[in-house]
N, CA, C and O atoms as a Tinker XYZ file with bonds, in Angstrom:
   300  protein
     1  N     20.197000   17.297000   17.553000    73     2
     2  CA    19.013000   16.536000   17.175000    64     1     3
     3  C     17.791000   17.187000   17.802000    63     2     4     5
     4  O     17.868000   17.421000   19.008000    81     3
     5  N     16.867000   17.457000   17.270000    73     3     6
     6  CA    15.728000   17.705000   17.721000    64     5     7
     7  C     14.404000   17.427000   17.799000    63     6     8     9
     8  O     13.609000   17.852000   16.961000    81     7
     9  N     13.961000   16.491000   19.086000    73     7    10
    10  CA    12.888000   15.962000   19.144000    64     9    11
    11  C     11.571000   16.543000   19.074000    63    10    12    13
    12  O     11.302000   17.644000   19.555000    81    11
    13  N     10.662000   15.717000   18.406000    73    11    14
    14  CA     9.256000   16.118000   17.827000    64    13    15
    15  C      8.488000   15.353000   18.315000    63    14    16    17
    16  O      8.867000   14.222000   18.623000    81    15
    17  N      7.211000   15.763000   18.514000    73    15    18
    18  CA     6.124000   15.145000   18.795000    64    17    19
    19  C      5.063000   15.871000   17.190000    63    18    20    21
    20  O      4.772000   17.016000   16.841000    81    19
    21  N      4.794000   14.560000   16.639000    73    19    22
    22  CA     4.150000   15.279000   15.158000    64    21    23
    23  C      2.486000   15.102000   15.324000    63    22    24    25
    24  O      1.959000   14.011000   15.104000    81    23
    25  N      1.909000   15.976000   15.627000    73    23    26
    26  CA     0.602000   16.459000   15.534000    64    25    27
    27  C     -0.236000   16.633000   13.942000    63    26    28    29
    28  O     -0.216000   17.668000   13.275000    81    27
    29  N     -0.799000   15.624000   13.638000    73    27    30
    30  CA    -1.766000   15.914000   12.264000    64    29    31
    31  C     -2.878000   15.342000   12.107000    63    30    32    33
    32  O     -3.304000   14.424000   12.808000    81    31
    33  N     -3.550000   15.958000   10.964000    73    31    34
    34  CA    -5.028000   15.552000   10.747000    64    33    35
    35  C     -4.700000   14.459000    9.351000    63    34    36    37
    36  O     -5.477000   14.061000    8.483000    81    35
    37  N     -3.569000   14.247000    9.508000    73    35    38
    38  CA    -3.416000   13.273000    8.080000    64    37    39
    39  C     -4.507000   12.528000    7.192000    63    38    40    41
    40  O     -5.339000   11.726000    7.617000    81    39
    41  N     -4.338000   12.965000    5.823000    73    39    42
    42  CA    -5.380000   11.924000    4.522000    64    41    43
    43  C     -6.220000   13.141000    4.129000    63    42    44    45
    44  O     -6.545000   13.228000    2.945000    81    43
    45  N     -6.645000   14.181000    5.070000    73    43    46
    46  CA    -7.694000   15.426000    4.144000    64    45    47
    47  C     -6.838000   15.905000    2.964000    63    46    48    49
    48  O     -7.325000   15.937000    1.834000    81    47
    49  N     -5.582000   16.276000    3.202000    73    47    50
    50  CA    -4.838000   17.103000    2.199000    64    49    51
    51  C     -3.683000   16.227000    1.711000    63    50    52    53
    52  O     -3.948000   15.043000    1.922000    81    51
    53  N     -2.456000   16.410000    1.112000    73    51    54
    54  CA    -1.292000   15.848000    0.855000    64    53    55
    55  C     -0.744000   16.299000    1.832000    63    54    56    57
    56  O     -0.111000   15.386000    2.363000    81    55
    57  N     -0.580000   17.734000    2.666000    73    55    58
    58  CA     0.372000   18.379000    2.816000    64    57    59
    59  C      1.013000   17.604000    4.386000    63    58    60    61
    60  O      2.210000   17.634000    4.674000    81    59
    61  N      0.112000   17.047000    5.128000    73    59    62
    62  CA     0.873000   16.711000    6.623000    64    61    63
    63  C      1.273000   14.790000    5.925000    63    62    64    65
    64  O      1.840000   14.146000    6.807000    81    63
    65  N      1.127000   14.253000    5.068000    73    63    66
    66  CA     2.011000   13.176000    4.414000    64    65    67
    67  C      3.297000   13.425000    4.349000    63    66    68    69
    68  O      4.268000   12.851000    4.844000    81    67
    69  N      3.154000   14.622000    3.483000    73    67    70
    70  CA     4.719000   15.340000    3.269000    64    69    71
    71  C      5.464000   15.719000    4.183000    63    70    72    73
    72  O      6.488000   15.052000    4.326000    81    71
    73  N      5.264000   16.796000    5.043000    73    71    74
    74  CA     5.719000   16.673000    5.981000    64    73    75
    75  C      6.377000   15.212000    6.982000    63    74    76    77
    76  O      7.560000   15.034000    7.274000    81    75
    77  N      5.507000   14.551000    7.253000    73    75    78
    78  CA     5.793000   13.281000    7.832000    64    77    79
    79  C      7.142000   12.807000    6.875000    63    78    80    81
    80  O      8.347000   12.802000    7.127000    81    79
    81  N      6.503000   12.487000    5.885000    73    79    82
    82  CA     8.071000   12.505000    5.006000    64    81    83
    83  C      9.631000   13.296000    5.626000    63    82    84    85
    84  O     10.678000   12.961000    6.180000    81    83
    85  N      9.158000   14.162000    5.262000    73    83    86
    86  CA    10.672000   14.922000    5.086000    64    85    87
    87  C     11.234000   14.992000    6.941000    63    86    88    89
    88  O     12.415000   14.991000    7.289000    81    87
    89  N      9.760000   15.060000    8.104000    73    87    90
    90  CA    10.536000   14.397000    9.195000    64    89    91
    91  C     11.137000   13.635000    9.245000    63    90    92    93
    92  O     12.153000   13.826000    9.913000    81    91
    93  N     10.966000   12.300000    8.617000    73    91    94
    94  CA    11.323000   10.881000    8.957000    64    93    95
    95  C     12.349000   10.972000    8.287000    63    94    96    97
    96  O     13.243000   10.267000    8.755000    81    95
    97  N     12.612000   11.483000    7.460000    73    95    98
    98  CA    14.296000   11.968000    6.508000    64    97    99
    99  C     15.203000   12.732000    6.531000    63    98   100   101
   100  O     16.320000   12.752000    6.013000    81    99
   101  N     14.540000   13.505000    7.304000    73    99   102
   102  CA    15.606000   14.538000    7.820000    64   101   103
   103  C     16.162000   14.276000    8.621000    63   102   104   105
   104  O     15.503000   13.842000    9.566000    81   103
   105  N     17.912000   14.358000    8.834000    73   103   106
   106  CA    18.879000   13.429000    9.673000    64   105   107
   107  C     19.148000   14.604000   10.844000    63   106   108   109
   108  O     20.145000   14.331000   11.513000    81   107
   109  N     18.498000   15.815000   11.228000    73   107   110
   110  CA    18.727000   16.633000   12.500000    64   109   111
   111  C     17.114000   15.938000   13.296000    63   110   112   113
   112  O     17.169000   15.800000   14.518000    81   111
   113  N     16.046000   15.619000   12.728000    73   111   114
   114  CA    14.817000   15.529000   13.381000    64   113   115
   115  C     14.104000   13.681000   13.951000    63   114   116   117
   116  O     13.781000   12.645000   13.371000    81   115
   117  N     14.161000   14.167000   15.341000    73   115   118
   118  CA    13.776000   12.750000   15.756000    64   117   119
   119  C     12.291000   12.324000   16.213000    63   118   120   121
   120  O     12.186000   12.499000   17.427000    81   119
   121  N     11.226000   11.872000   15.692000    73   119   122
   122  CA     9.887000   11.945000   16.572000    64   121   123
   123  C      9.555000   11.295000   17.379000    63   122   124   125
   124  O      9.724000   10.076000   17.427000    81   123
   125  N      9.009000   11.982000   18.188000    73   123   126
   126  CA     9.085000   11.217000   19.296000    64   125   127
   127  C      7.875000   10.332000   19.447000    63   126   128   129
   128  O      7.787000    9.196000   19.912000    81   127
   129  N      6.882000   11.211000   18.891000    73   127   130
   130  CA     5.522000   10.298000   18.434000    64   129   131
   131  C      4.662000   11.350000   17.711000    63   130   132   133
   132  O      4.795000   12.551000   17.472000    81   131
   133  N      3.525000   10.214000   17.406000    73   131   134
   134  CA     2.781000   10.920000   15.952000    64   133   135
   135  C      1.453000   10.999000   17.263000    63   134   136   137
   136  O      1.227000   10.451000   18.342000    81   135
   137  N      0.763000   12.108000   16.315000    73   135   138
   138  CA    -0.909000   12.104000   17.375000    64   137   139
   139  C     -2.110000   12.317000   16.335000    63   138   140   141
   140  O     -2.237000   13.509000   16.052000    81   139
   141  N     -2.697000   11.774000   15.923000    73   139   142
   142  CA    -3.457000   11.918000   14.924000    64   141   143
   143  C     -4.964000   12.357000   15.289000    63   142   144   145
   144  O     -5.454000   11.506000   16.030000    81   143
   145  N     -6.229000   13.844000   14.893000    73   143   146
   146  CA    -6.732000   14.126000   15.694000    64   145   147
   147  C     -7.632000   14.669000   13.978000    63   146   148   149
   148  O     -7.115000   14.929000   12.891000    81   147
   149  N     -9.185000   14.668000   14.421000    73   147   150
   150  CA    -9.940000   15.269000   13.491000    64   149   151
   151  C    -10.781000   14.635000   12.418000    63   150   152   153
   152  O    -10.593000   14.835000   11.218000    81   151
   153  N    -11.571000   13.981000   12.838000    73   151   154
   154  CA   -12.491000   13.015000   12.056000    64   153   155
   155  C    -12.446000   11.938000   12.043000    63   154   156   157
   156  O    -12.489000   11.537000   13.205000    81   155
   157  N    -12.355000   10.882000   11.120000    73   155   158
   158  CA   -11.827000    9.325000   11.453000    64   157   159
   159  C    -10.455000    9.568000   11.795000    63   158   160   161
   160  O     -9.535000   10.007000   11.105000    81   159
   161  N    -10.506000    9.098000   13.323000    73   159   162
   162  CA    -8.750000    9.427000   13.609000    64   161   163
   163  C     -8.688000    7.843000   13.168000    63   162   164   165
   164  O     -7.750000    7.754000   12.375000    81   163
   165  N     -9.277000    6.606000   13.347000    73   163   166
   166  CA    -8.620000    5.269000   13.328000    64   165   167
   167  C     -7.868000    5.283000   11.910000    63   166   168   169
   168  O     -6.657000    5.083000   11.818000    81   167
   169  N     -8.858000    5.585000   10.614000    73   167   170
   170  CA    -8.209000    5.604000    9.991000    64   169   171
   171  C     -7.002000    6.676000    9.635000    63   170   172   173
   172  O     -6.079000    6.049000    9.115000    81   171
   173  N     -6.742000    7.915000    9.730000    73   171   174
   174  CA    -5.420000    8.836000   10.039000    64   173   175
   175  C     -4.730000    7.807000   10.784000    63   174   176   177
   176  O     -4.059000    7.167000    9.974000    81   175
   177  N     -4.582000    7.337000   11.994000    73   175   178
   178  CA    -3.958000    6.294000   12.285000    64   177   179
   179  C     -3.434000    5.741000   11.361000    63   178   180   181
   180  O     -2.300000    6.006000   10.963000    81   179
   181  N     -4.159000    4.915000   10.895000    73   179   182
   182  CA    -3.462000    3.945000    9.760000    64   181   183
   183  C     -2.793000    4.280000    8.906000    63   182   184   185
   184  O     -1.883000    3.524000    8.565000    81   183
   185  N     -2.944000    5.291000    8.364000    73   183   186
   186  CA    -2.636000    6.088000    7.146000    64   185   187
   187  C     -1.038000    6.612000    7.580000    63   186   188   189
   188  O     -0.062000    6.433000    6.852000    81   187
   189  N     -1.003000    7.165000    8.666000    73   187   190
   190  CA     0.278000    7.765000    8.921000    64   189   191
   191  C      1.188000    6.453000    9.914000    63   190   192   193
   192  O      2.328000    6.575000   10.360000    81   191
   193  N      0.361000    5.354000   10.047000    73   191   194
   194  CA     1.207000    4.060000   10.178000    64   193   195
   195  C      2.245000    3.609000    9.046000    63   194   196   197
   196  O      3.474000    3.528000    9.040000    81   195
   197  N      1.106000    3.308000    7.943000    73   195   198
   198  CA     1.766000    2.854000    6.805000    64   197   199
   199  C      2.732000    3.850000    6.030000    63   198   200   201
   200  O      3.425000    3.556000    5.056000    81   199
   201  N      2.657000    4.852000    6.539000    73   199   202
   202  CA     3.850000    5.509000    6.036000    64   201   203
   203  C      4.417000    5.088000    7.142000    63   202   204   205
   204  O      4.370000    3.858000    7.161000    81   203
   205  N      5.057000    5.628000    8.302000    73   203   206
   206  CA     6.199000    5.129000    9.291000    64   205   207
   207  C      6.716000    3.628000    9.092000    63   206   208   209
   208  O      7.846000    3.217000    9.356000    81   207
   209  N      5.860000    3.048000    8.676000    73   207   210
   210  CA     5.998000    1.423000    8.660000    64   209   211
   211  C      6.831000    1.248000    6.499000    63   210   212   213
   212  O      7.679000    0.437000    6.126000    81   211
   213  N      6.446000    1.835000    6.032000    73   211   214
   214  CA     7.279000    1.565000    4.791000    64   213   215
   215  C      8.528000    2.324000    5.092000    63   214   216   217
   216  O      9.520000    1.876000    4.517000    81   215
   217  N      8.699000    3.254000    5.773000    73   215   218
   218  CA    10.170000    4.272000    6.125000    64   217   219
   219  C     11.091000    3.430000    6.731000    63   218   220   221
   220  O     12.303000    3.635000    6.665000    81   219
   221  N     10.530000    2.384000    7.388000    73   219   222
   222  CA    11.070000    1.296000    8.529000    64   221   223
   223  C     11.456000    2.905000    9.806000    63   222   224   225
   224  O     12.587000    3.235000   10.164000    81   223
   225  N     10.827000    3.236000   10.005000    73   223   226
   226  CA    10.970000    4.154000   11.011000    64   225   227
   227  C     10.248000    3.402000   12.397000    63   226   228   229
   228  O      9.373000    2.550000   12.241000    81   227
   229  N     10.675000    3.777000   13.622000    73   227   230
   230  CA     9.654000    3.453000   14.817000    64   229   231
   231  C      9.670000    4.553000   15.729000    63   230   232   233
   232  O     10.708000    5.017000   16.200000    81   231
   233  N      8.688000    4.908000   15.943000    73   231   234
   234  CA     7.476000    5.404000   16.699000    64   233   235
   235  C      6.341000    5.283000   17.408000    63   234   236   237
   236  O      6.077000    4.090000   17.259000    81   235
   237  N      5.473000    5.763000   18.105000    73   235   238
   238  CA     4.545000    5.439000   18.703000    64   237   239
   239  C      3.535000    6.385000   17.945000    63   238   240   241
   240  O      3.955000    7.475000   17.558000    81   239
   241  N      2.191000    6.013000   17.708000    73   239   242
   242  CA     1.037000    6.911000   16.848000    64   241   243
   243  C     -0.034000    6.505000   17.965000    63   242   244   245
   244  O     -0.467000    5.384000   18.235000    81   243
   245  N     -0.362000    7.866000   18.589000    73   243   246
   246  CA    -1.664000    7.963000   19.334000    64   245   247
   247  C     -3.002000    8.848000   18.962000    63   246   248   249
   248  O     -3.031000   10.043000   18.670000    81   247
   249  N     -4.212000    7.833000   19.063000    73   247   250
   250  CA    -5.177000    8.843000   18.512000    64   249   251
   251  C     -5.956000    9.649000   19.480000    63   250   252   253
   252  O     -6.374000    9.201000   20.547000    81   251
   253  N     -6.163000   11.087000   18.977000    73   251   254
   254  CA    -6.530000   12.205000   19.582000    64   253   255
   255  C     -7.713000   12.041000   19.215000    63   254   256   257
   256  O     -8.137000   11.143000   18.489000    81   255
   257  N     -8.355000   12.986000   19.749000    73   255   258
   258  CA   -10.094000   13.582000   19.694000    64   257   259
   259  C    -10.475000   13.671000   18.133000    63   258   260   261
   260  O     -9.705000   13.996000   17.229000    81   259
   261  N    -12.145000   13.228000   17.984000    73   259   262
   262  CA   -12.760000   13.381000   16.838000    64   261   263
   263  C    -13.013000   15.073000   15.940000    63   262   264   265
   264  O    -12.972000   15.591000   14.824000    81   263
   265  N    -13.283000   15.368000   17.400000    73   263   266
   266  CA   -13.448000   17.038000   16.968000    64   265   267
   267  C    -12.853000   17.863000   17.999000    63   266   268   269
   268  O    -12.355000   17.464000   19.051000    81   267
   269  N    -12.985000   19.363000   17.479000    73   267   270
   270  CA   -12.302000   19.668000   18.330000    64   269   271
   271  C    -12.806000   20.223000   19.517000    63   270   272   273
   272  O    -13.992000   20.549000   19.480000    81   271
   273  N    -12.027000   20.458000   20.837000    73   271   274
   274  CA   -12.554000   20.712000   21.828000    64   273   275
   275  C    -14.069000   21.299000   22.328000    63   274   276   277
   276  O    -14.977000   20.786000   22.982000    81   275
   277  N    -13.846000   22.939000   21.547000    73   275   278
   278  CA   -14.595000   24.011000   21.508000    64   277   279
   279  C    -15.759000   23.175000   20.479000    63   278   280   281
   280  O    -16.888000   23.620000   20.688000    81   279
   281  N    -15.739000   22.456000   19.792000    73   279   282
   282  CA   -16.832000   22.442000   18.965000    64   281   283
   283  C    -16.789000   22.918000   17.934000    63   282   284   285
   284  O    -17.675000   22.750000   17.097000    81   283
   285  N    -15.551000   23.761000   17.712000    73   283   286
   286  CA   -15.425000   24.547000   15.999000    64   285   287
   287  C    -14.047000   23.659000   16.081000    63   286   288   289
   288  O    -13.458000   23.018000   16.951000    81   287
   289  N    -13.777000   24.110000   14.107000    73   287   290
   290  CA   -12.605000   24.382000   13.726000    64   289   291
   291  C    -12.458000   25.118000   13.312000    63   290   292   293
   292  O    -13.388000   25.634000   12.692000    81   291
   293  N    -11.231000   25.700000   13.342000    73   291   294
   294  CA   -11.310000   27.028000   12.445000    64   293   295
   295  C    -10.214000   26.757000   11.254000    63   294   296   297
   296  O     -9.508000   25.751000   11.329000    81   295
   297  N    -10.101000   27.522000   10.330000    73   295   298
   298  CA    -9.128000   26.812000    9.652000    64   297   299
   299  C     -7.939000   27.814000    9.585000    63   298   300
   300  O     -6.888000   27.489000    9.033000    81   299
């Protein structure tokens, strides 16, 4: 089994939804918690709640910083 801590900017794109998905389904991967970081984190919060919360999955979701450290992003 291998524990995760899942780091995303969840709701800009599809792609870290999906992901979250196929963590929460995949029967080798366990998370250990979600961290949501990069603009409205409250709502990313929520967003990657209501997914964990329709999966009936449990976890802990903590919100990270608005921007990033340095002041850039880079992509």
């Amino acid at each position: 089994m291998k524990k995760i801590v899942f780091s995303t900017d969840i709701g800009t794109d599809v792609d870290d939804a999906l992901a979250l998905d196929v963590c929460i389904n995949h029967p080798e991967i366990e998370i250990k918690g979600i961290y949501v970081t990069n603009g409205v984190v409250e709502t990313r919060a929520k967003l990657a709640k209501s997914i964990i919360d329709k999966a009936k999955y449990k976890t802990e979701i903590s919100i990270g910083r608005e921007r990033s450290l340095s002041g850039q992003i880079n992509p």
